[in-house]
C-alpha angles and dihedrals in degrees: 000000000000114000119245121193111225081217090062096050084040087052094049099048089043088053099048098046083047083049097056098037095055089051086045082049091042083056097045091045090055099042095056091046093056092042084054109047081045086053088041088053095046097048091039099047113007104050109035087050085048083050105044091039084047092049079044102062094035088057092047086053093047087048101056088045082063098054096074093050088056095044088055092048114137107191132040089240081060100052096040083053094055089037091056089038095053082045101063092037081059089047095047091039094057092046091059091044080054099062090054110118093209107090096188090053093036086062101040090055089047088057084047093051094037083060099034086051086047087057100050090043094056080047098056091053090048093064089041093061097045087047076056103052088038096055089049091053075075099056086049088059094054086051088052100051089055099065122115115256107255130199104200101062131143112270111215109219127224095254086047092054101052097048091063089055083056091050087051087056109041091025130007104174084068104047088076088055100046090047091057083041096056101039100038088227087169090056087063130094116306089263106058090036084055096053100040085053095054089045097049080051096055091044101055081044092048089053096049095048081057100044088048088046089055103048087041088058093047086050094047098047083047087049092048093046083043090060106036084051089059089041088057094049092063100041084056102050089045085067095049082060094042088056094052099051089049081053102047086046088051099043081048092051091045087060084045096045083050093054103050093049090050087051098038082054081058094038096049085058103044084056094048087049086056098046094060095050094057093038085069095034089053092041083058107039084050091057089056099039085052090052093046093042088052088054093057092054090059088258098156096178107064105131125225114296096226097209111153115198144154094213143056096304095052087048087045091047095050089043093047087058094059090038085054101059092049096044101056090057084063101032097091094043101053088041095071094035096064090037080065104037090049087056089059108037087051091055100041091046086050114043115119101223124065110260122193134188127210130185123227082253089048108247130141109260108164140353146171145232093259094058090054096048092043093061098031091250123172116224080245089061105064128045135165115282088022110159116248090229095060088040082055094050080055105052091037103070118111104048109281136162127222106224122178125220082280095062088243125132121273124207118222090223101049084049093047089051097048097040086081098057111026146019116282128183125175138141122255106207121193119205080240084069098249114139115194123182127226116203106174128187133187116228124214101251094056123280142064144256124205126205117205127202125191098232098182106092092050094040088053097045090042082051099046089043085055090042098047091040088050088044088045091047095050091048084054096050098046099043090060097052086049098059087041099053094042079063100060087036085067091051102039086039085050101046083052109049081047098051081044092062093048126107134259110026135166131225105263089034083060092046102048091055097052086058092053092051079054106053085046085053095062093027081071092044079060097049090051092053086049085058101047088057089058085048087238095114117123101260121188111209127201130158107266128185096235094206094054089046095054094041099049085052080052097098094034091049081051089052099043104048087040141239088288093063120069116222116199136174145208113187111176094154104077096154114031115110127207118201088224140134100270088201095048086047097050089048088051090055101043091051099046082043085053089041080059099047089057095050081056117058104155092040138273152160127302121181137196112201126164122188137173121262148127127267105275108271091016145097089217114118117244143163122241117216102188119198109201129172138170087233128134098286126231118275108248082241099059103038088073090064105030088109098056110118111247084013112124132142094220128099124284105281094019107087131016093206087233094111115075081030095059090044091059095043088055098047100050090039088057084058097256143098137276118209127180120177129177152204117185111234099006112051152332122212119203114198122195116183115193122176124256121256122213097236098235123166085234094058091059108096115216117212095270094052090043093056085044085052098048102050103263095124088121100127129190119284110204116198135167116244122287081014109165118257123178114205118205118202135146097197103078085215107050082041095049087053100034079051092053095038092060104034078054085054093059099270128129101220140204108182122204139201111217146005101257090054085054095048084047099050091048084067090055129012122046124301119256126246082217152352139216120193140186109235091219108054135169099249134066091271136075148224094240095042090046089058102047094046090049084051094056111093086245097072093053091214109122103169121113117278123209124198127187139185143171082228119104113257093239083055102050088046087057094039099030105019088236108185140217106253092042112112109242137169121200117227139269091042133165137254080246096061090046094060086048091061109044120038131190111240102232 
């Protein structure tokens, strides 16, 4: 039997089928070509003639419906109108004669519209000359008028005159000549005579201007029906033309059509051919793959497979039989071995931390995925028996320091030395801020492995914890000296302005006193910076256009950094607006734009930029006021602790150390992110990102609902004198001058030091006109809690009640639920206040 290579009857068949779709492509080729030159020639020649002769005839049409309009003009505006107007249809009408691509019929339609603009032309004259005659008929009137009265003139009888009515009826040209004739108008004086001969001239020229017109409109409309005829002609046999051509493509596709189903036929059994011959190769081929697949599941009692061919499946089957016995003797074998060597591999390819090998001589003998993307290696930088010392060269670029767990330098020779004999573990920090650990440990046939693990996320979480619990102790903290110290304010500001008040006093007591008012002044304006670091100030939002907020400090930013200093802006947020408090904002500029100033002794550059974004780690929009200057930078060491309450770098009296920290507490308390980087010695950028606000008419805040908002709901109380006030207050201090404060006012006064005492007396002693708490009292109750349970219709008191706090007011509505209506006064607060609020009924 010959041999027959399955290659050689693939090839052919191949080659055959090939053979018969590229002439089925060859047709279809043809045939589209053909269809598309047809439809080019079409589109190109056919439709745009049919078009233009089409706009043609249309224009001609539009043209001789003009005619009579102009014939009937009675003023000589009209006709230059209609004469300009016939004169822009010829010349559109010749331009689009002019874009006809067949020259025979192009010039025939020029001769038409040549004679047809002859003819319009003599037409417009015509009327011309009519709008003349008739204008000097005018002049004939004013002639006649002047004529002297004469008695002797002819009298017209009844029958004469209406003869002449019949003459206007039947003929009118005659009636002006039998009128001169009757009446002898030319045997008249020289005058008269003059004047009937010029009108029976006008009037036989008049009749003759109409009888041309009218012959001039019947030839224009002949003419136009003429053209538009000959127009139609073409057009028509331009669609004979078209109709051949379609014939002579359809007949072409039919032949095509014909062809490939002939071909496709051929095709269809070359296929089927095909498809029995691999129908039996595959039948084979799948007896020997099954055989062979069985082997390699350790399937030892698969049979011989009997296929008998003179081709590469018969050699394949009788190889695969010696290949057979060999291969069972190693089946189980290799078996187990790449079970093993798959459950490494898969734990050494997917671990999530970096892992290195080193030979005792220091050579690179292994390493995993995550080595190569821990240090940003390329599958090119790293090959078996590579030396430690090149691999290093590799994973120290970028500066970086090796610290060990007590935060002390490593170096890299010492750790290379001991690697081979005992555990080492150190950081490695890049100036980027990525921190990668490095745990090596020696193995007992010489060598070391290394295991990496990327540091940075955990480090940065651990820093910003420690961060966010130091900043939330200090706001703790501050908030509770704040509220503390507001407290004995209110005493030291109360005994002074008391002692202010008192008689006699003598000039430096007067004015010693009026220092000390002053230190407690600013001593409160302390306590409120205090509070804006622990983000419990009393903040009032509106909704504020931030550009035009930025842009109206510009001038006062200028004057205070100084003319040495250049102060630049890039606004590209002109209408987002923040709900933010527009004072606390401005202060935070100006004092990030004098923190600046300072940084810049010898002049600069200080810029103002907003841009749209979203809050750090957030999708909510935001907009971003950066605050960048040339000044001197902050030290690494310092910018972790710029925003510490009482910390500043400056010398003792120059700065409080308030500032940086009652930006932040601002910002965070009006719900966005603070941001400081730094470069020593080039710049420093300050980012503030406060939330976007939707710009609404309800959100606008008139005057009355800003004083409610910001805590001004204090009211007037109006009392008789020596009316009754009870005064409830925990702090002896603050009690003993609030006490003094009001008997000096013209009440008569009980104090009280808790709730529960107040809730008691009203059982037993007189009620009260009035009474004035504390919101933070010593008992279980309190001052809010006290009012709104004497304002129930239980407690039968029905005077005002005052209460009064160093808290910020946002603070006592979430603790105390302190509400809106409810009369309040924010400690420290003056003698003056006081006054306002409660007034002597006269």
């Amino acid at each position: 039997m010959r041999f027959t290579s399955i290659r050689q009857k693939a090839s052919l068949s191949i080659l055959a089928i090939s053979l018969v779709a590229f002439f089925m492509v060859g047709i279809g080729w043809q045939s589209m070509r053909v269809s598309e030159a047809s439809l080019s020639e079409f589109e190109s020649e056919t439709l745009p003639e049919i078009s233009t002769s089409l706009t043609l005839a249309e224009g001609v049409a539009q043209l001789a419906a003009i005619a009579p309009y102009t014939a009937g003009s009675g003023r000589p505006f009209q006709l230059q109108t209609e004469s300009e107007r016939i004169h822009r249809r010829i010349l559109e009408l010749r331009g689009v004669a002019d874009s006809l691509t067949d020259s025979a019929f192009q010039q025939d339609i020029d001769k038409r519209l040549d004679d047809l603009q002859t003819t319009l032309e003599e037409l417009v004259a015509l009327v011309r000359e009519e709008l003349y005659l008739r204008e000097d008929s005018l002049a004939q009137q004013f002639r006649i008028r002047q004529l002297p009265l004469n008695d002797d003139a002819a009298s017209v009888t009844n029958q004469q005159g209406l003869v002449w009515l019949l003459q206007l009826l039947e003929s009118p040209s005659l009636v002006p000549e039998s009128i001169l004739e009757s009446l002898k108008l030319s045997e008249q004086n020289e005058q008269v005579a003059s004047i009937a001969d010029d009108l029976l001239m006008a009037h036989r020229r008049l009749n003759q201007i109409q009888e041309r017109k009218n012959y001039l409109l019947i030839a224009i409309r002949a003419k136009s029906e003429q053209l538009s005829k000959h127009v139609s002609d073409f057009v028509g046999g331009l669609q004979k033309k078209v109709s051949r051509q379609r014939q002579e493509v359809s007949t072409f596709v039919a032949r095509g059509q014909n062809w490939i189903i002939g071909i496709s036929v051929f095709l269809l059994l070359g296929l089927t051919r095909l498809y029995w011959y691999s129908q039996r190769m595959t039948k084979d081929l799948g007896v020997v793959t099954n055989d062979m697949e069985q082997l390699s599941l350790g399937r030892v009692d698969s049979k011989h497979t009997g296929i008998r061919r003179n081709d590469e499946i018969g050699t394949l089957a009788d190889t695969f039989e010696v290949f057979r016995r060999d291969a069972l003797r190693r089946l189980e074998v290799t078996a187990e071995l790449s079970e093993q060597k798959r459950l490494l591999e898969t734990i050494f390819d997917n671990m999530n931390d970096g892992l290195s090998v080193f030979s005792a001589k220091g050579a690179l003998v292994a390493w995993n995925v995550g080595y190569q993307k821990l240090f940003d290696l390329s599958d090119d930088d790293l090959h078996v028996g590579m030396a430690i010392d090149d691999v290093q060269n590799l994973i120290n670029q970028g500066q970086h320091k090796n610290l060990n767990l007590e935060n002390q330098q490593v170096h890299m020779e010492e750790v290379n030395v001991s690697r081979h004999l005992r555990f080492q573990s150190f950081e490695r920090h890049f100036d980027s801020g990525k921190i990668i650990e490095f745990r090596s440990k020696p193995m007992p046939e010489g060598g070391f492995v290394t295991l990496y693990t990327d540091l940075t996320e955990r480090k940065s979480v651990e820093s910003q914890l420690r961060q966010a619990q130091k900043m939330e102790m200090l706001g703790q903290l501050t908030g509770g000296v704040a509220h503390d110290f507001n407290n004995l304010l209110a005493a030291i500001m109360g005994n002074l302005q008391m002692l202010s008040d008192s008689r006699p006093q003598t000039e430096d007591q007067a004015r010693y006193i009026e220092r000390a008012l002053v230190v407690s002044e600013k001593s409160s304006n302390l306590v409120q910076r205090l509070l804006a670091f622990s983000r419990r100030q009393q903040l009032f939002p509106v909704p504020i256009g931030i550009d035009d907020l930025i842009e109206g400090m510009l001038d006062l930013v200028e004057y205070s950094v100084g003319s040495h200093i250049v102060v630049e802006s890039d606004l590209q947020c002109p209408d987002v607006v923040s709900l933010i408090d527009p004072s606390q904002l401005e202060n935070a500029l100006l004092n990030l734009s004098l923190n600046s100033a300072s940084a810049m002794p010898d002049g600069g550059r200080l810029a103002f930029s907003t841009k749209l974004c979203t809050l750090p780690d957030s999708d909510v929009p935001a907009i971003r006021i950066r605050v960048e200057d040339s000044g001197d930078g902050i030290d690494d060491d310092v910018i972790g602790r710029i925003f510490e309450p009482f910390f500043t770098t400056k010398p003792v009296g120059k700065g409080s150390g308030l500032g940086l920290s009652m930006i932040y507490g601002f910002v965070k308390q009006s719900g966005g992110e603070i941001k400081v980087t730094s470069e020593k010695g080039k710049w420093t950028r300050v980012c503030l990102f406060l939330p976007q606000q939707i710009t609404s008419p309800d959100l606008i805040l008139d005057s009355g609902e800003a004083a409610e908002e910001k805590g001004l709901n204090q009211g007037v109380i109006v009392l008789p004198e020596l009316s009754l006030v009870w005064l409830v207050e925990d702090d002896e201090e603050v009690c003993r001058v609030m006490r003094e404060q009001l008997e000096k006012m013209g009440f008569m006064v009980q104090t009280f030091e808790c709730a529960e005492a107040v809730m008691n007396a009203l059982n037993k002693a007189i009620v009260p006109d009035a009474i004035v708490s504390d919101v933070n009292l010593a008992g279980t109750m309190s001052g809010v809690e006290l009012a709104h349970s004497l304002n129930s219709d239980l407690s039968g008191f029905t005077g005002p009640i005052l209460l009064m706090s160093g808290l910020p007011k946002d603070e006592l509505k979430q603790k105390y639920q302190l509400k809106d209506d409810d009369l309040f006064i924010s400690k420290p607060f003056t003698i003056k206040e006081l006054n306002q609020i409660f007034q002597i009924e006269r």
